[in-house]
N, C-alpha and C positions, 0 to 999 in steps of 0.2 A: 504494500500500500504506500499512497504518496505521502511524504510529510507534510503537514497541515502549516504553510504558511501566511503570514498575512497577508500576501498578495491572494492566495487561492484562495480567502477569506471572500476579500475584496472581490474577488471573480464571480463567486459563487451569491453577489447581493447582498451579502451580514454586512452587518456597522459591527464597528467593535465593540459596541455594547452588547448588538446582540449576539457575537460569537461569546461575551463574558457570560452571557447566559445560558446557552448551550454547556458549556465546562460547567457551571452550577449545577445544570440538568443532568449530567452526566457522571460528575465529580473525576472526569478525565477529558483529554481531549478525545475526540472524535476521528475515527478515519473518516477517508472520502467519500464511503459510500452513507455513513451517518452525517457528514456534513452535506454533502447531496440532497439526502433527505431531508434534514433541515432548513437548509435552502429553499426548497417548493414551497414545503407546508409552509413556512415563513413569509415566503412571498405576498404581496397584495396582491396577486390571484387567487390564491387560495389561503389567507387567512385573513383579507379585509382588516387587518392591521391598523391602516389607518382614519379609516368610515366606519367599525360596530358600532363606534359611541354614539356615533347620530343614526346610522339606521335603526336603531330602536327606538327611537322616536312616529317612525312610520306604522301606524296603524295595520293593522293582520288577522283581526277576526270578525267575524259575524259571521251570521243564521246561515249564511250559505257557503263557510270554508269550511272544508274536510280537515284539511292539511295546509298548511302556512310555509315561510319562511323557514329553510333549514334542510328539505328533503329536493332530490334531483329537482323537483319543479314543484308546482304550487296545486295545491286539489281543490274543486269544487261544487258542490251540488247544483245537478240542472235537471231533479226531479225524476221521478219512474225507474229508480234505480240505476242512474246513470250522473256520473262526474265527468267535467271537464278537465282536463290535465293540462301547464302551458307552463311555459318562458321563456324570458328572451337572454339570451347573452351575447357578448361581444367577440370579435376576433378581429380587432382592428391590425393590431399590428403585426399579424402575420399577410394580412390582407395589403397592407401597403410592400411591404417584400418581397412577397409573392401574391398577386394577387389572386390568378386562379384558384391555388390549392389553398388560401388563404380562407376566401369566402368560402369554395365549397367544404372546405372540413369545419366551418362554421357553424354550417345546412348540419352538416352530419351528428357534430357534439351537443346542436341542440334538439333535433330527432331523438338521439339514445337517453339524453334527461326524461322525454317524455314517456319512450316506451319501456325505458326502464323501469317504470313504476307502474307498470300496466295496461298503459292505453294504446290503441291504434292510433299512429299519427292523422288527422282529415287535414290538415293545411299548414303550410308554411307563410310567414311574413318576412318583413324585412323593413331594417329603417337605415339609411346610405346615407353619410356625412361627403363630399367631394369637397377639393378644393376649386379655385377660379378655374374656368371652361379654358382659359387663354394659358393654363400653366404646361409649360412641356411636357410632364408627364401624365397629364390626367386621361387626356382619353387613352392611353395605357391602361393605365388604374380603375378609368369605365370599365371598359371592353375585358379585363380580366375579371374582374369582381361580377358582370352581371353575367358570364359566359358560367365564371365556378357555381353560383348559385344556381341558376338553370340546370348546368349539365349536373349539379348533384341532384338536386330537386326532381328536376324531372325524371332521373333514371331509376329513381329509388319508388318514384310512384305516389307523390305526394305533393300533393296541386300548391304552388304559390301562387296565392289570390289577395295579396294585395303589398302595400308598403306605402314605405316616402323617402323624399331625393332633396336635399338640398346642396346647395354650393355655396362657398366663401371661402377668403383667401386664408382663414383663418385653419383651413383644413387641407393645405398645401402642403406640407410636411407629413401630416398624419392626420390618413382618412378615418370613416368611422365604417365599421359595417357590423351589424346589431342583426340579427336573425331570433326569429321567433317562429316557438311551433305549437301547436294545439291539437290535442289526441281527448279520445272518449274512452272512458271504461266501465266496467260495471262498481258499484261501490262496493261493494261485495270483496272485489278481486285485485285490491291495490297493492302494489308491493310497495316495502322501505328497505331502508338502508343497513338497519341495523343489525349485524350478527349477533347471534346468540347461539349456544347449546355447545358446551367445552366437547371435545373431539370431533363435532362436525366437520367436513370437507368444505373446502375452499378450492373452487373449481375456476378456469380459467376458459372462458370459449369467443371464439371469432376468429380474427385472423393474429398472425401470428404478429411478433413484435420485431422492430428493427431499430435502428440510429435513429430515424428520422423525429423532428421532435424536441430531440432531449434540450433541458432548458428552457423549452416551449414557456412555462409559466413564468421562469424567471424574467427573459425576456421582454413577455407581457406586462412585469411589472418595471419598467426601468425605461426613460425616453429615448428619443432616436440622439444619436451623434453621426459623425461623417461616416459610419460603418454601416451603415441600415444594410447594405448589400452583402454586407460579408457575414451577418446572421441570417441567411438566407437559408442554411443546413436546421434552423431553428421550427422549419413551418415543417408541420403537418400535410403528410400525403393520404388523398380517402380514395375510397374506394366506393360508390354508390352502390353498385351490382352485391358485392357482399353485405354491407348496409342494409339492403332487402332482403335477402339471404336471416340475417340476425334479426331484423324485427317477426320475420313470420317464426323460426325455432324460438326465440325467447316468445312468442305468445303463444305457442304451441304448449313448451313447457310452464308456458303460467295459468293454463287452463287447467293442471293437475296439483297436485298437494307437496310437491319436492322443492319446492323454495321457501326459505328460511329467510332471506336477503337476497338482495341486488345491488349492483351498484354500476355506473358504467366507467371503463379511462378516458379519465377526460384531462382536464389540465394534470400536468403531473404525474399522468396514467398510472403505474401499479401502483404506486407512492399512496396518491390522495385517495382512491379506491380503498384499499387494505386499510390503511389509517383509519380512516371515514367510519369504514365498518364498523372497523373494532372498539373504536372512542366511541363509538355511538351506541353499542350494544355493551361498554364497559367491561369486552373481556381482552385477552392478547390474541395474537396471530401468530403463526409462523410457517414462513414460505418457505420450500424447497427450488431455488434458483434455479437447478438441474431441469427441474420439469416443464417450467418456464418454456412455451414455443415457442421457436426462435427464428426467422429468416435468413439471418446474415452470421457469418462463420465467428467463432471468439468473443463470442457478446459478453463482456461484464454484469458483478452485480448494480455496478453503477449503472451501465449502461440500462440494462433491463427496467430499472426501478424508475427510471427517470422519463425515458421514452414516452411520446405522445403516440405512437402507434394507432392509428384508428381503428374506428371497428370491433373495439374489444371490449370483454363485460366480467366482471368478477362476480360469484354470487358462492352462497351457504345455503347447501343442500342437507335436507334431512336424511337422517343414516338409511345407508340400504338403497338411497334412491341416484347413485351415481353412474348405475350401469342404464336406469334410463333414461336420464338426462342426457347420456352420450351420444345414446340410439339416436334423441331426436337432432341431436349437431352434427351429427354424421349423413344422416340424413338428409339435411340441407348444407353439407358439404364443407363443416366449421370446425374448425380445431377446436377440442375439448379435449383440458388436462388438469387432475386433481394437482392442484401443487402446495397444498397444507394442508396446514389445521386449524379451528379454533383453539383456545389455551384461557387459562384462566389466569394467566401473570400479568397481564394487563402492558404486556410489552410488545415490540414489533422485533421479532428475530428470524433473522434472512442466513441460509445456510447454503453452503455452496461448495458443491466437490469435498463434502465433508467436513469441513471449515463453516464455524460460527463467523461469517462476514460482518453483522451490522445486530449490535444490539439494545435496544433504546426503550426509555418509557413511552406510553401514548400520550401519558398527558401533557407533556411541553409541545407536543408537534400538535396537538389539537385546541383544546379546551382553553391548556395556560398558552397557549402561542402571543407574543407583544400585542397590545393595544395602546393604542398612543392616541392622546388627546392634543391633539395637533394645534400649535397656537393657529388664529384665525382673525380676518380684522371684514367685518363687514360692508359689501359694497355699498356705497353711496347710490341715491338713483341719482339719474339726471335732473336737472333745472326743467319744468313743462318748457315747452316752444312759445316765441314771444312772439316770433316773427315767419309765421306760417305761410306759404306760396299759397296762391288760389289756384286751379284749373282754370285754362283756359279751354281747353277741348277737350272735352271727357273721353268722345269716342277716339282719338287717338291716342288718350293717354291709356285707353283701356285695350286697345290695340298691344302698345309697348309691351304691357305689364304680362299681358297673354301670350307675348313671345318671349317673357324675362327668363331665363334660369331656372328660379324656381315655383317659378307658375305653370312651364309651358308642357305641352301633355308627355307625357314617361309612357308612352304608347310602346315605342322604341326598346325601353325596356321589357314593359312586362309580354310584351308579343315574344318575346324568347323564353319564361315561364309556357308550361305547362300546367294551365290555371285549371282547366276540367276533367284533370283524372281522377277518375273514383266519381262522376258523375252526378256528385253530391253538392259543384260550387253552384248557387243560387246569383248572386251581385261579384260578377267580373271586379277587375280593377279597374279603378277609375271613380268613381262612386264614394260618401264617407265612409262606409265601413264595407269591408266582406263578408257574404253571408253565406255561410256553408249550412246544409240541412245534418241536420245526425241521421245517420244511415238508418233506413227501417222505420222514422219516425216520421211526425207532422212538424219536430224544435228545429230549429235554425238556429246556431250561434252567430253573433255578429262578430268580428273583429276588426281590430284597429289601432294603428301605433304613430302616436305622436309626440311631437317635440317643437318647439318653436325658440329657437338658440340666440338667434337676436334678442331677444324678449328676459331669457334667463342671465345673458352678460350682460346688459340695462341695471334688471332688477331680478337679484335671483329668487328673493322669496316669493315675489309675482309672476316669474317665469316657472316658477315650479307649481304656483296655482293654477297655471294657465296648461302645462300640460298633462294635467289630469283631467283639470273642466274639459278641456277640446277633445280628449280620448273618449269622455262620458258623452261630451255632446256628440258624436261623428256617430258612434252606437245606439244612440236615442235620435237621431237623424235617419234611419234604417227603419226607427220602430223596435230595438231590440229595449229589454231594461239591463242597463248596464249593472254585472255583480262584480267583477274583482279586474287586479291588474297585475301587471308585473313590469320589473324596472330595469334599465339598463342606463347605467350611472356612468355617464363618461367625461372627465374631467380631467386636467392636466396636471401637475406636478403637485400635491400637498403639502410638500414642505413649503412651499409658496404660501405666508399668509393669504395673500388675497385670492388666491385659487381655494386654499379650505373654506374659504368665507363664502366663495359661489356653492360650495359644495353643501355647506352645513343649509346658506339662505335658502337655496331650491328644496333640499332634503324638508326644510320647518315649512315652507307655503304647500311643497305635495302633501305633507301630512294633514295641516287643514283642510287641505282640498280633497283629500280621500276621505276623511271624518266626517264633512259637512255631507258630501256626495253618497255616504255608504257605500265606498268603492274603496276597500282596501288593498292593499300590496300582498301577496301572495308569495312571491317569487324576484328572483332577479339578479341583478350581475353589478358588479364595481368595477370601472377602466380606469386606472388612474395612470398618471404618468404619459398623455400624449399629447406631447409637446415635441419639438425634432428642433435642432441645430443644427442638421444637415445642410448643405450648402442649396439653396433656393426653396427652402422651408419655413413656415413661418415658426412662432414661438408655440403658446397654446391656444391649444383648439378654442372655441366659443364652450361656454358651460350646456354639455347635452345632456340632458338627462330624459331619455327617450323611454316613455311610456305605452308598453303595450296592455291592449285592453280585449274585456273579455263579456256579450252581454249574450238573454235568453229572446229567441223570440217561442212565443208560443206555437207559434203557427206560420212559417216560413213562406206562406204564400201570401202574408200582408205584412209583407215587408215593403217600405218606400225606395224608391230610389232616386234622383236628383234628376231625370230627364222629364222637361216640360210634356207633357201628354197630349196637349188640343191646341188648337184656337180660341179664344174667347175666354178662358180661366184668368180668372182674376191673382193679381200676383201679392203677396204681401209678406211685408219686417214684422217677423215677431219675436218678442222680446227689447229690453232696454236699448235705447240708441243713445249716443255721445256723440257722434262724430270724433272719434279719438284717433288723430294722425301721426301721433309717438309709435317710433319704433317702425314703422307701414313700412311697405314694401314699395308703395306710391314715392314716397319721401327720396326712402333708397334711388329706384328705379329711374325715378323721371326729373329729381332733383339732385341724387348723388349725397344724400344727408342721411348719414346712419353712424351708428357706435354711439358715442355719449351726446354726440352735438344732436340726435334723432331723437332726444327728450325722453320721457316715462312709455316702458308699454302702457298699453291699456287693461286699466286695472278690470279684476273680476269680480264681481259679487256674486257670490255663493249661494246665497238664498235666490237670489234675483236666478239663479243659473238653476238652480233645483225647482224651482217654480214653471218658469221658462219649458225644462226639457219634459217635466212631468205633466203637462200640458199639450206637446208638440205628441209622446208616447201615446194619451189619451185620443186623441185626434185619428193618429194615423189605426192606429186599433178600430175606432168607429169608419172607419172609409172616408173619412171627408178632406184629409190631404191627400192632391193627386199626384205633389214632388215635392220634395223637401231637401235641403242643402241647409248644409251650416255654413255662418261666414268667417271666415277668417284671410288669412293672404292675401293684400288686393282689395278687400271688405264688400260692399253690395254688388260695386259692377261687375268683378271678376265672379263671384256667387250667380248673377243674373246671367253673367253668359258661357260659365259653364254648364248650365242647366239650360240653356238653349243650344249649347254645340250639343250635349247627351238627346236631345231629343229633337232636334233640325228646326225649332220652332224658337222664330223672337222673341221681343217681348217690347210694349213699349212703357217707357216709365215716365210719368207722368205729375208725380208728386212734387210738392214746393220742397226744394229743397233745406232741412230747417237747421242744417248746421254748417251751409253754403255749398256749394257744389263737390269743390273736394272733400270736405270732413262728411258728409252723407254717403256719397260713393265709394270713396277708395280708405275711411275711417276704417281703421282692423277692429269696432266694439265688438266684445265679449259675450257672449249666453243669448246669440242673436241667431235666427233662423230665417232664410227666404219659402217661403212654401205657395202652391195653389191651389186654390180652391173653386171648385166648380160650382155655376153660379146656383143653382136648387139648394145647396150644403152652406151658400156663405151667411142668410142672414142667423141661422144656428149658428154657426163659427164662432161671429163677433159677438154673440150672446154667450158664449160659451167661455171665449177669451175675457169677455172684460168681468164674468162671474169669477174666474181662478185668477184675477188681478195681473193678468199677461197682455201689455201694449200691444196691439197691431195694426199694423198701419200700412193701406193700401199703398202699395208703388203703382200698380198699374196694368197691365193686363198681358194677355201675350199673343203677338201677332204673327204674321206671315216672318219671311228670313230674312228679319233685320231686326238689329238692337237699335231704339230710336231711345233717346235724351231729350223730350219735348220738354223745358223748360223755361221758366221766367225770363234765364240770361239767353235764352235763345235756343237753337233742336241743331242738337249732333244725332248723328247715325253710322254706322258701321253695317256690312253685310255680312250674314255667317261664313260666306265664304269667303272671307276677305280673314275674320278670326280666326276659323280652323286652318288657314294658310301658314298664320302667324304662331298659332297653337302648338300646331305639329310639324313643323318648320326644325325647330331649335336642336333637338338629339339628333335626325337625321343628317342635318348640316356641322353639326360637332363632331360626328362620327364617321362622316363621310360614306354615308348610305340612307 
């Protein structure tokens, strides 16, 4: 073994506090393969190190969580015997290294969270950070990231039905790529994590393990420097075809009574697996290295333990039940190999060619692993805006904005998903939420993952209320009632006061906003550390904290969707209006005024938004909205004419504008929906709206194909085909197809 230097210290991610702590836990020093392991579990990949203290802050139960925070992914009751299963996690920085194998073993790690615990995968999401469209390397970093997600997605047979795309130069160094999956199971039949039962088998099945990988989590946790490229041996190679291979034998074997535990490799592979277990079930382990399958010739135990290898699953089987557990891996054509035991020393002992290799307690690498309560200095918000621009041409400014970046249609993308396999997608991409049916039934889930990053680097405890409101509202836009979420935390360097301060302010406004909303966190992932000094990279990212979300419809064939449906329906804002132009995309776009000089997002009120959505759910349930959109990005006009590009039909608006042309139209306010209503259903509507104390207020109706601006200061107009030009114009011409 090598001698434990401070530099291989220093290699391996410890500070020298925490290698002094390691020598306490051990009361010696460590060889390689114990400082290895130390290393991962240590990591802020897998020990959130420096975020526990505030994510227990985030709210986790109610009437309809199974299972919370802590287990592969998050549980949820959606009635008749059947839970939802989901999460999202991050692989950003493998995804900028490599971006193919990046994203797609993204798709894969977060697949195996879900079926690991039982359920059949029905859909994948996704939430995509990019830098500036003019940076040299991005459409590189496009064109790999949505190529890996596709070809994993699609091969493995699991529809991605929706997501979100944004750009800023602020993600020019280090992109984001967030995946998220959603699986059903019966309640009955969920697996966890934790081993139990002293002599039990601890089996090893999927593909076999290699190099590739190792350091994966350390990596994850630590920014880019002028090397990005040379931790390239760092990403994850997947395999889709075997991927479906392992989800059909692990639900095969989860139909019968021979698991004990599960667990998948995921960051840290056998490492955090094993560990996991065994802290979780409070007894020891001990692996036989030798049995270990292995690909590549002379593998180590460091190497073995460390490897990110995909496609692999550890579990604890009940005595007697190993010869049929094999059957069924063999079966569908997967390595299965007993390589331990349970133990009751509450230690992790790795043995190898007869030789005691690594011998360690659980509880330092687990439970007691560092938490540091990170100093933090809170952001300031901006000064509001004194000196506001007015529109002068709506229809052209509304034109720009529909060919901006992150307006303009991601058709481009998701036409390369394979959004209808398994039969079961109901609302395509494109739409506020996805709606997939649960197999066999009349339910629909809806889903949907949002974030608004400008809004969270402003003001982050506003920006963190804002992207739970816009997750609940996009789901209650569909008609679903939104029950729980999950989070993927991506933020830049923490030892940065003012970076923990974006982290802790969003962490304290999502918690209200999940409280207020009865939409708790369930599940979720921590990115810390992406920031890059790479040469033509910026510093750190904007504060993302990207929230995916999870609602019930009862009845999947009154579900709404945002395409205008006639002629003649009348259009109308419901919910609070401001005209609030902080933060807008108007600002950005058409002025060039964003960052702090773009003044306060637009704040949310909570009740105002619980009122609002519970009202819009009521509606669409009765049949009397015949499209519904929520506003955000862009505000009324960009709402108004995507909901004429979904359904080829204009619209003319017609109301006095009351917070002058710009703050009405391209205003981003909060807990606001456009909808229409057919003329027999409106005068109940407005009887309906002003009983539940919900504004509505006619814009105007909808016409032949054109968006007309008939206003006081005069009538602009735009043609649809003049939009959808400008619409779906931008990926293609960025891409060069």
């Amino acid at each position: 073994m090598s001698e434990i230097t401070p530099q291989i210290v220093a290699d391996h991610g410890l500070s020298t506090d925490e290698y002094e702590r390691v020598l306490g836990a051990l009361g010696r020093e460590p060889n390689l393969v114990e400082l290895g392991i130390f290393s991962v579990m240590w990591s802020e990949h897998c020990s959130y190190k420096s975020s526990r203290l505030h994510l227990a802050k985030l709210p986790t139960t109610g009437p309809q969580v199974i299972c919370g925070p802590g287990e592969n992914a998050g549980v949820i009751d959606i009635g008749d015997g059947q839970a939802a299963i989901f999460k999202m996690e991050s692989h950003n920085h493998p995804s900028y290294i490599e971006p193919y194998q990046g994203a797609a073993t993204g798709v894969g790690g977060i697949l195996r969270d879900v079926f690991t615990m039982g359920a059949r995968p029905i859909a994948n999401m996704n939430a995509l950070r990019f830098g500036s469209p003019d940076h040299p390397r991005m459409k590189h970093l496009i064109a790999g990231v949505v190529h890996g997600i596709g070809g994993y997605g699609n091969c493995v047979g699991v529809p991605t039905v929706g997501g979100e795309v944004n750009f800023h130069p602020a993600y020019d160094g280090n992109i984001l790529v967030n995946a998220m999956t959603v699986g059903v199971a019966e309640t009955a039949k969920i697996f966890y994590s934790a081993a139990s039962g002293v002599g039990n088998s601890i089996v090893y099945v999927g593909s076999k393990t290699g190099r590739d990988g190792i350091h994966g989590a350390t990596m994850a946790s630590a920014d880019f420097g002028e090397d990005a490229d040379a931790k390239r041996p760092t990403v994850q190679v997947g395999d889709p075809f075997t991927e479906k291979l392992l989800i059909e034998a692990c639900l095969e074997l989860m139909a019968s009574d021979a698991i004990v535990a599960i667990q998948d490799m995921g960051a840290a592979g056998l490492t955090s697996s094993s560990v996991e277990m065994a802290s979780k079930g409070g007894v020891g382990i001990r692996l036989d290295m030798d049995a270990v399958p292995q690909r590549e010739e002379g593998m180590t135990p460091y190497e073995m333990m460390l490897s990110e290898s995909q496609e692999r699953m550890l579990m604890v089987l009940k005595p007697g039940r190993e010869d049929f557990a094999e059957a069924i891996f063999k079966k569908w054509e997967l390595d299965f190999a007993v390589i331990g035991t349970v133990t009751d020393t509450g230690r992790m002992e790795l043995v190898w060619k007869g030789k005691t290799v690594c011998d360690l307690p659980l509880g330092p690498l687990a439970d007691e692993a560092p938490k540091y309560d990170r100093p933090w200095v809170k952001t300031v918000p901006p000064a509001e805006l004194t000196d506001v621009p007015e529109s002068t041409d709506p229809a052209a400014d509304l034109l720009t904005l529909m060919g901006s970046p992150d307006i303009a249609s991601r058709r481009w993308i998701w036409e390369q998903y394979d959004h209808m396999v398994g039969a079961d997608t109901v609302q395509r991409p494109g739409g506020d939420a996805a709606v997939v049916r649960v197999h066999g039934t009349d339910k629909g889930l809806a889903i949907s993952t949002d974030c608004t990053p400008r809004y969270c680097y402003a003001d982050p405890f506003e920006g963190g209320k804002q992207a739970i409101a816009e997750c609940w509202r996009n789901i209650t836009a569909v008609g679903a009632t939104p029950l729980a979420t999950t989070d993927c935390m991506n933020f830049a360097n923490p030892q940065r006061p003012e970076i923990m301060g974006q982290f802790v302010g969003c962490i304290e406004g999502m918690a209200e906003a999940c409280t207020a909303l009865d939409f708790p966190i369930v599940s979720g992932n921590v990115s810390l550390y992406n920031e890059s000094k790479a040469t033509g990279g910026g510093s750190a990212i904007l504060p993302t904290p990207a929230i995916g979300g999870v609602g019930l419809l009862a009845d999947w064939r009154k579900n709404a969707t945002i395409a205008f449906k006639g002629i003649g329906d009348t259009v109308l804002a419901i919910g609070e209006r401001g005209g609030h132009l902080g933060q807008s995309l108007w600002l950005r776009e058409l002025h060039g005024i964003e960052g702090r000089d773009a003044g306060p997002p637009p704040p949310v009120d909570l009740r105002a938004e619980r009122r609002t959505g519970d009202f819009i759910r009521d509606q669409i349930a009765k049949g009397a909205i015949t499209a519904c959109h929520d506003v955000s990005d862009g505000g009324l006009a960009v709402t108004l004419a995507e909901m004429a590009l979904a359904g080829d039909i204009g619209v003319l608006v017609n109301e006095v504008q009351p917070f002058g042309v710009a703050g009405s139209l391209f205003g981003e306010d909060q807990g606001l929906y456009v909808v229409t209503v057919c003329d027999t259903c409106l005068a109940d509507f407005m009887i309906a709206a002003h009983a539940a104390d919900v504004p509505a207020d006619p814009l105007g109706r909808t016409i032949a194909r054109r968006v007309i601006f008939e206003l006081a200061e005069g009538d602009w107009s735009v043609t649809i085909d003049a939009l959808r030009e400008a619409h779906e114009g931008f990926f293609p011409k960025l891409m060069g197809k």
